[in-house]
C-alpha positions as CSV (number, residue, x, y, z in Angstrom):
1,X,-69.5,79.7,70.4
2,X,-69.0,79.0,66.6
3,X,-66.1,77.0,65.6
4,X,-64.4,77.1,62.5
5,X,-63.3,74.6,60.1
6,X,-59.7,75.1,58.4
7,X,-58.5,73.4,55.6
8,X,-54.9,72.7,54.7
9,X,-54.9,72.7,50.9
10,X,-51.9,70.2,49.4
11,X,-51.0,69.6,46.1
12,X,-51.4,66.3,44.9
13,X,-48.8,64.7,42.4
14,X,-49.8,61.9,39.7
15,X,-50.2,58.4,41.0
16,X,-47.2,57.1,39.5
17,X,-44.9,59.8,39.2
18,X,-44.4,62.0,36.0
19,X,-44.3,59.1,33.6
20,X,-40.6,60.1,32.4
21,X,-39.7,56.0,33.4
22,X,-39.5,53.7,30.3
23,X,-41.3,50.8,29.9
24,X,-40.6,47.2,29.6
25,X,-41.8,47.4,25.8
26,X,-42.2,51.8,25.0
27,X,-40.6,52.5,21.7
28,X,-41.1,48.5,20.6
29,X,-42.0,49.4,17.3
30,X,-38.7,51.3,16.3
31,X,-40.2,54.1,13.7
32,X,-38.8,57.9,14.1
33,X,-38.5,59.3,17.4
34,X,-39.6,62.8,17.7
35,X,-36.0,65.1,18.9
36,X,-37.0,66.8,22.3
37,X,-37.6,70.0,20.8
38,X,-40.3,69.1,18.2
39,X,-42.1,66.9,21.5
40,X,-41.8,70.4,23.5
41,X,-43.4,72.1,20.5
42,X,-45.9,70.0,20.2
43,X,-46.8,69.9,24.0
44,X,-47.0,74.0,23.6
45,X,-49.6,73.3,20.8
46,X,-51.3,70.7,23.0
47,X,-51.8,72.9,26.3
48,X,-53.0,75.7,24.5
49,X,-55.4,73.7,22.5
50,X,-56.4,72.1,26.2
51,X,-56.9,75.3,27.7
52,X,-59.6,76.7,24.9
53,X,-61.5,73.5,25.0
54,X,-62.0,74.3,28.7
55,X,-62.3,78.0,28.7
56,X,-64.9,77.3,25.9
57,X,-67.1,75.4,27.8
58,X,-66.6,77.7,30.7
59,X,-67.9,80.9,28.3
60,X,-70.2,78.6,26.8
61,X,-71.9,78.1,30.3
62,X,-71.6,81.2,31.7
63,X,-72.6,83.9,27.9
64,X,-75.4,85.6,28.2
65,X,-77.5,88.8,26.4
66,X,-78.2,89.4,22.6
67,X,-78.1,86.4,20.5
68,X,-77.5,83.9,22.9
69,X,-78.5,81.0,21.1
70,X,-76.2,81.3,18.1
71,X,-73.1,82.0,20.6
72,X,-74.1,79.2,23.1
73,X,-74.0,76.8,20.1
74,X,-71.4,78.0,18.6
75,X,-68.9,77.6,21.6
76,X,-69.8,74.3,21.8
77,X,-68.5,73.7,18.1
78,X,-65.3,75.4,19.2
79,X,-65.1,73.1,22.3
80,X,-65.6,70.2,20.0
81,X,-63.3,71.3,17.4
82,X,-60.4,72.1,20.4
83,X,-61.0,68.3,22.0
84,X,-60.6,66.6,18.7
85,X,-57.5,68.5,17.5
86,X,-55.9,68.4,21.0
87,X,-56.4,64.0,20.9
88,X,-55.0,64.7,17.6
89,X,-51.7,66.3,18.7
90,X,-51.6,64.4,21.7
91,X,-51.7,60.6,19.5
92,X,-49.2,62.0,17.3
93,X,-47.3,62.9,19.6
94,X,-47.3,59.2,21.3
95,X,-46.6,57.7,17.3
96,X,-43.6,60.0,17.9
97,X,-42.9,58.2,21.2
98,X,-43.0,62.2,23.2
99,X,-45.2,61.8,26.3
100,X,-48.3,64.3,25.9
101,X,-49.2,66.1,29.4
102,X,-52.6,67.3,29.8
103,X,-52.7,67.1,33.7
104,X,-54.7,70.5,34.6
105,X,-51.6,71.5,36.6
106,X,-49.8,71.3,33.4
107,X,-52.0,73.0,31.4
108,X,-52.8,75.5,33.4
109,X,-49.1,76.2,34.4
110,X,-47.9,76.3,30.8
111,X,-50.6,77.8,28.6
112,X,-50.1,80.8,26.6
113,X,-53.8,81.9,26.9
114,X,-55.1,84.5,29.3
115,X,-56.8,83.1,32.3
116,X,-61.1,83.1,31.5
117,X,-63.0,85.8,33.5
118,X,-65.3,84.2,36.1
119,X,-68.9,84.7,36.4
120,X,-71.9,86.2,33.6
121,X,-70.1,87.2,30.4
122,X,-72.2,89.3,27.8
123,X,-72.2,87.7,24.2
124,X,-70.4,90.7,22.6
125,X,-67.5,90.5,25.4
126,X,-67.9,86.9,25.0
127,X,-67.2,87.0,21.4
128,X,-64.2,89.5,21.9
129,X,-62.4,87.0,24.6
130,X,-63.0,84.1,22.6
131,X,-61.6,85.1,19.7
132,X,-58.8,86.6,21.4
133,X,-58.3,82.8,22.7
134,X,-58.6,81.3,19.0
135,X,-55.7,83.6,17.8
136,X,-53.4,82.9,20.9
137,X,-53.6,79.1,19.8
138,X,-52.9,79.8,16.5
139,X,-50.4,82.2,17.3
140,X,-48.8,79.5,19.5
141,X,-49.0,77.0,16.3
142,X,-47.3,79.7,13.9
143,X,-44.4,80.3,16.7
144,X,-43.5,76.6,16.4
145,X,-44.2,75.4,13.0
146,X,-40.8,76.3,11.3
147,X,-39.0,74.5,13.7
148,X,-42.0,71.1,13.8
149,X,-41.6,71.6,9.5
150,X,-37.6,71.2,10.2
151,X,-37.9,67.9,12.2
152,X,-41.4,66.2,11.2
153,X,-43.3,67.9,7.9
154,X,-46.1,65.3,8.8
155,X,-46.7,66.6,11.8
156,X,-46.6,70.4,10.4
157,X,-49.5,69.1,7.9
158,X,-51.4,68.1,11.0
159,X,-50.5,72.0,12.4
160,X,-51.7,73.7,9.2
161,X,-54.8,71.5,9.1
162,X,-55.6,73.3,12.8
163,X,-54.4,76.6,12.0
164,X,-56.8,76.9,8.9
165,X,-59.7,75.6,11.3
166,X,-58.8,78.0,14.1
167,X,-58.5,80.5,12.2
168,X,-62.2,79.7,10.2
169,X,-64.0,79.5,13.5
170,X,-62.1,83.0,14.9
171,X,-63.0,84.8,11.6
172,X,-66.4,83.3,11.9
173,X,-66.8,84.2,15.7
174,X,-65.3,87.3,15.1
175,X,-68.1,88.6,12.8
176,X,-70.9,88.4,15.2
177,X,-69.5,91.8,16.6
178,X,-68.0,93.0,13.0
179,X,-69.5,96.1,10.9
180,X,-69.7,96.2,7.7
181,X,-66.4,98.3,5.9
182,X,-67.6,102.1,5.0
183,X,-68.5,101.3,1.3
184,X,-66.5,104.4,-1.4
């Protein structure tokens, strides 16, 4: 007789609670403190930026087909580009004295991108879904970058510095599966 095994899945909550508790010393260093809204915009920009680096590397492992050299590599410089501006929006964010979440409950609860098909992905699909996902993030930038210009114009330069990159690496992906225009 074969027995079976049952699980009881529980979700775990961060060793310390949510970090929302002050510190003996946080916000020692006086400076401007970031007004909740531009620390909610900025933790927008953050998940979304989270979420690509991970569904990067996921396409990155999983792309196959045509010219799978060029798109394996090039995920990976889309990963890399997505981890350093995420640390980047995440530090300002803490210069600001907002607490950046990137707990994959978080990120995966809150992000505006669509959830990563599992499994073999062909390049040309590949290419379509990824820069889909480029253009969400951006889109998520350009939804929030009046209001983060209004409160903090520093941390807006540090927005359009990403957008232009983003939007590089989308037009750039983007063109794998381009035509050329009919020609008059």
């Amino acid at each position: 007789m074969a027995t079976t095994k049952t699980t009881t899945t529980t979700r775990r909550s961060a060793r310390g609670g949510t970090g929302e508790k002050s510190t003996r010393r946080q916000n020692a260093e006086k400076g401007f403190v970031a007004p909740k809204q531009l620390g909610e915009n900025l933790q927008a920009v953050l998940v979304d930026l989270l979420e690509l680096s991970m569904q990067g590397k996921q396409a990155h492992w999983n792309v196959v087909g045509r010219n799978f050299r060029d798109t394996h590599l090039q995920l990976d410089e889309i990963v890399d580009a997505a981890r350093r501006f995420s640390d980047t929006v995440a530090e300002r964010m803490r210069a600001l004295h907002a607490i950046p979440d990137g707990r994959s409950d978080t990120v995966a609860s809150t992000t505006t991108l669509p959830e990563y098909p599992q499994g073999e992905i062909d390049t040309a699909e590949t290419v379509d879904l990824i820069t889909v996902r480029l253009e969400a993030v951006v889109g998520t930038m350009r939804e929030v970058h009046d209001e983060v210009d209004e409160e903090d114009p520093t941390s807006a330069d540090i927005l359009h510095a990403i957008i232009e990159a983003l939007e590089q690496l989308a037009w750039m992906v983007s063109a794998e599966n381009r035509k050329p225009a009919a020609r008059s």
